[in-house]
N, CA, C and O of each residue as an XYZ file, in Angstrom:
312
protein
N       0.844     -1.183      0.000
C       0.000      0.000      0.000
C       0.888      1.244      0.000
O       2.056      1.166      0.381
N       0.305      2.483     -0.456
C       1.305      3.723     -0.874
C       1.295      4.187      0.079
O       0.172      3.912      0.502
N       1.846      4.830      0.901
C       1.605      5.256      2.065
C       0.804      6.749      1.996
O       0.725      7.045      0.804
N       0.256      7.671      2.735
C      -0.481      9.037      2.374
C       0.548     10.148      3.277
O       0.296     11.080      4.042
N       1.119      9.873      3.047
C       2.222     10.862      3.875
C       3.358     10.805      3.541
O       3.695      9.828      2.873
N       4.395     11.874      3.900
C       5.564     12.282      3.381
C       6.603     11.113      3.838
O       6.474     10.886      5.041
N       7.598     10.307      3.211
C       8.072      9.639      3.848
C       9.427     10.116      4.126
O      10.019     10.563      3.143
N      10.155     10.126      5.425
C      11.374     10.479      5.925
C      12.531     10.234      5.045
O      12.584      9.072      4.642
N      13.375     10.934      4.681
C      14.738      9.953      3.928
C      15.249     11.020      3.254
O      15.188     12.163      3.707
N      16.061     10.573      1.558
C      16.207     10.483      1.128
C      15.337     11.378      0.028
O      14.375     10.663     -0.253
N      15.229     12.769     -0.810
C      14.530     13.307     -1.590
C      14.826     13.358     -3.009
O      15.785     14.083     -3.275
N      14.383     12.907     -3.786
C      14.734     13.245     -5.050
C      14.435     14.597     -5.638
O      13.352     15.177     -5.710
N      15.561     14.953     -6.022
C      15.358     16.362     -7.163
C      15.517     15.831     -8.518
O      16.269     15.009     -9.042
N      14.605     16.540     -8.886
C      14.225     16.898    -10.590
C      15.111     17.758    -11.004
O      15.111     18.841    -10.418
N      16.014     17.568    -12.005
C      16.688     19.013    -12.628
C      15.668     19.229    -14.219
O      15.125     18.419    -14.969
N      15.742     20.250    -14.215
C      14.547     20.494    -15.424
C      15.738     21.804    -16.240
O      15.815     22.771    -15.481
N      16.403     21.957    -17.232
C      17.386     22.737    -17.750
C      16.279     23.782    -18.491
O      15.282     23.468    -19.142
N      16.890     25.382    -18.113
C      16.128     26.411    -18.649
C      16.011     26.500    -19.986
O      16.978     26.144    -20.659
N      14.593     27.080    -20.769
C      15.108     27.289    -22.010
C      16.025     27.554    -22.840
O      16.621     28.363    -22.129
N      16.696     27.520    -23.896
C      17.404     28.412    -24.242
C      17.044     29.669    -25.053
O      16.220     29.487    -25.949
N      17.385     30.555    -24.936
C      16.434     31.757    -25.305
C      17.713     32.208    -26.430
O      17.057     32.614    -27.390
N      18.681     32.297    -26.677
C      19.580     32.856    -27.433
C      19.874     31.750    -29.023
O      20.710     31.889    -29.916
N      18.967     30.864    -28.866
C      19.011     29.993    -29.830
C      18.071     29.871    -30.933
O      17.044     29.267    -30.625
N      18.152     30.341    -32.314
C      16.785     30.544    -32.852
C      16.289     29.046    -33.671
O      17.010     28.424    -34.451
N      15.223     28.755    -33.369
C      14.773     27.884    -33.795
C      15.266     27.215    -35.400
O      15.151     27.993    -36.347
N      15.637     26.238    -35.599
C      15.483     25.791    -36.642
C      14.790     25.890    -38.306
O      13.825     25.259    -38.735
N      15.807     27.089    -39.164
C      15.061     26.882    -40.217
C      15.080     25.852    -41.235
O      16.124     25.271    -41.532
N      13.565     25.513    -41.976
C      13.913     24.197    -43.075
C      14.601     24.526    -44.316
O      14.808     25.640    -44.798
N      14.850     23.632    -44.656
C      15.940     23.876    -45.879
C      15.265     24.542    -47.538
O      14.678     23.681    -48.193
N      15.320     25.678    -48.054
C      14.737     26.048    -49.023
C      13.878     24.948    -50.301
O      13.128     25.444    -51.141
N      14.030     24.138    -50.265
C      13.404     22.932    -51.078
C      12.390     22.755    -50.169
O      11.348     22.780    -50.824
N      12.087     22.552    -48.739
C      11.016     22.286    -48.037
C      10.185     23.157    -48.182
O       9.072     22.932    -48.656
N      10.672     24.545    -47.716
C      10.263     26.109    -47.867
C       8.958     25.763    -49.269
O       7.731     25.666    -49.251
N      10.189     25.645    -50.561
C       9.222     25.819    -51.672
C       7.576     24.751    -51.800
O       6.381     24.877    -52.066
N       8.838     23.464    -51.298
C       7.164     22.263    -51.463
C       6.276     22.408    -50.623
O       5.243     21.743    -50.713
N       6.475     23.326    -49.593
C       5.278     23.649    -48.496
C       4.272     24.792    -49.440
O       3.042     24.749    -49.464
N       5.047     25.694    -50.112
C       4.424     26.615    -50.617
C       3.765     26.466    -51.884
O       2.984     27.252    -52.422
N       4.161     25.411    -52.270
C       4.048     24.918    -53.398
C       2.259     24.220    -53.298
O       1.391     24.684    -54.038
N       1.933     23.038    -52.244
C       0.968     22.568    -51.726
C      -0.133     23.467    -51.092
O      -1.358     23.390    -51.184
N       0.643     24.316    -50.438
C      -0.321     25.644    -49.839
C      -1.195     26.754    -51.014
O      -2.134     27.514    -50.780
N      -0.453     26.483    -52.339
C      -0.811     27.340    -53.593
C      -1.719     26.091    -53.665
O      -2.869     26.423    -53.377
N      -1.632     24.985    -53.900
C      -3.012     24.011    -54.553
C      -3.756     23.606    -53.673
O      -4.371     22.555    -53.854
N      -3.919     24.454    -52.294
C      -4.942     23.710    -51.488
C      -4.603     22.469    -50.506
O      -5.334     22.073    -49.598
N      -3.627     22.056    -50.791
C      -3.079     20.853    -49.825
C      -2.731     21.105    -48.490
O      -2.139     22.105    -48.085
N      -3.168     20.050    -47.752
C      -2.881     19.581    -46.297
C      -0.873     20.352    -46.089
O       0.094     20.571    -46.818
N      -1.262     20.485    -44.575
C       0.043     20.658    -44.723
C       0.889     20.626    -43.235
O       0.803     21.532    -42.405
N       1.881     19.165    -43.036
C       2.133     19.198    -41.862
C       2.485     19.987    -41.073
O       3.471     20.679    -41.325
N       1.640     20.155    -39.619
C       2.088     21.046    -38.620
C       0.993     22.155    -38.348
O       0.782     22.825    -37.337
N       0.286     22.128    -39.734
C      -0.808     23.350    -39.831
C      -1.983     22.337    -39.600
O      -2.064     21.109    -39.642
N      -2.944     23.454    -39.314
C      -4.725     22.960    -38.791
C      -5.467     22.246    -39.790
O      -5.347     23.086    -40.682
N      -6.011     21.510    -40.211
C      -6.921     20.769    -41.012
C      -8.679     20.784    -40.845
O      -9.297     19.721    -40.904
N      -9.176     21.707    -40.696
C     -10.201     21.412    -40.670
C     -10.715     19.916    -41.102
O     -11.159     19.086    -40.309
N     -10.617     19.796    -42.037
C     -11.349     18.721    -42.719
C     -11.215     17.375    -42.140
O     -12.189     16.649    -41.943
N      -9.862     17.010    -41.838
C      -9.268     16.127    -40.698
C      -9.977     16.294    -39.437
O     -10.830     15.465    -39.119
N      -9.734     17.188    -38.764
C     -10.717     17.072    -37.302
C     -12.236     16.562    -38.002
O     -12.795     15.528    -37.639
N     -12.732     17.392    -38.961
C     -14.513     16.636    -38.997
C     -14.056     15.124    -38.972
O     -14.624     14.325    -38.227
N     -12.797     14.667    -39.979
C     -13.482     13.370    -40.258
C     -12.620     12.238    -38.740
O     -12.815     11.032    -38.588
N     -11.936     12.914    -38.070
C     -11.323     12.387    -36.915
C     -12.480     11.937    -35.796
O     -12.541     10.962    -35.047
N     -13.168     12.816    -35.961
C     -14.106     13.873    -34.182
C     -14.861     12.162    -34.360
O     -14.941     11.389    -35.315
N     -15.093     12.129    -33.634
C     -15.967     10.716    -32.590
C     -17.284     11.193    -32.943
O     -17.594     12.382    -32.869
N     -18.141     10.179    -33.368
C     -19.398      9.837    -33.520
C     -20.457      9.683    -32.359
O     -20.705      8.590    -31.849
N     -21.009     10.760    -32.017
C     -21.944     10.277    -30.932
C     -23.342     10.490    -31.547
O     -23.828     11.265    -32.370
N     -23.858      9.264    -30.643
C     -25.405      9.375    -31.227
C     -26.544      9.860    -30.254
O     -26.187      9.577    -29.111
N     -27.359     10.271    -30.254
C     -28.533     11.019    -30.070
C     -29.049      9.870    -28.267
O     -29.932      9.014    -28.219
N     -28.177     10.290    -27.155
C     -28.629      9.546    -26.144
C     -27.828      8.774    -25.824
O     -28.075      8.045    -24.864
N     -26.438      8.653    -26.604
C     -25.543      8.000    -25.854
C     -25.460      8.456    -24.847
O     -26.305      7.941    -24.116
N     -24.681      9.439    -24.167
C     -24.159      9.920    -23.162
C     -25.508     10.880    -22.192
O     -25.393     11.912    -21.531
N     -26.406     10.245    -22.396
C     -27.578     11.446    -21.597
C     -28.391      9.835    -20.835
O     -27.917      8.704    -20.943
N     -29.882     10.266    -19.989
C     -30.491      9.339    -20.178
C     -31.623      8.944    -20.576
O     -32.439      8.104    -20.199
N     -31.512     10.037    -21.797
C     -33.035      9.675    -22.754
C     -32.963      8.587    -23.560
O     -31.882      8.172    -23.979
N     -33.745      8.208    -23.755
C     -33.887      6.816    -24.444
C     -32.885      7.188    -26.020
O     -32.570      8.318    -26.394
N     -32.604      6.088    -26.608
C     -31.754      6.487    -27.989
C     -32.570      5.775    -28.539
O     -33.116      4.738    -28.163
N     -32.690      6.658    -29.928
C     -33.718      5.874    -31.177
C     -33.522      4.854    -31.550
O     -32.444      4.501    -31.071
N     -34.093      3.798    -32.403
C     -33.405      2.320    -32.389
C     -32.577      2.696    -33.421
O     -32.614      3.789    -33.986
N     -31.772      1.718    -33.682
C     -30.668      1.506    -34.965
C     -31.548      1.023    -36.392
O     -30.949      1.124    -37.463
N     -32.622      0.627    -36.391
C     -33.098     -0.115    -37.361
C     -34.032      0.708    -38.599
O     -34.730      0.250    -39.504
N     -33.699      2.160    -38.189
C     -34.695      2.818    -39.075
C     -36.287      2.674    -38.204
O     -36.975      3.672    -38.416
N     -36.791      1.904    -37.526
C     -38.123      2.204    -37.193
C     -38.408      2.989    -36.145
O     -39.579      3.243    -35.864
């Protein structure tokens, strides 16, 4: 059993290293640059960016009374 109280001893520290703030992020290499821009001119998906269309077809299916406690319509059409 876990015990509910602090136990005597021995403490572990976490070291957690500060950002680095003087370091600028990573740019991609001009060939990426272009094929991103390239896809973004025809409408294409594009990793890292938002998708609408993806979340609709991701999002979970709920039906009418799953999660409540009104009765749910049957499955059978009647």
């Amino acid at each position: 059993m876990t015990p509910m109280y602090p136990v005597p001893g021995r403490q572990r520290r976490v070291f957690v290293p500060r950002p680095a703030q003087s370091v600028p992020p990573p740019q991609d290499p001009p060939i990426y640059r272009d094929l991103m821009r390239a896809w973004a001119d025809r409408g294409r998906t594009l990793p890292g960016r938002h998708d609408p269309e993806w979340v609709a077809l991701a999002a979970p299916t709920v039906l009418t009374g799953e999660f409540s406690d009104l009765p749910a319509p049957p499955r059978d059409g009647r």
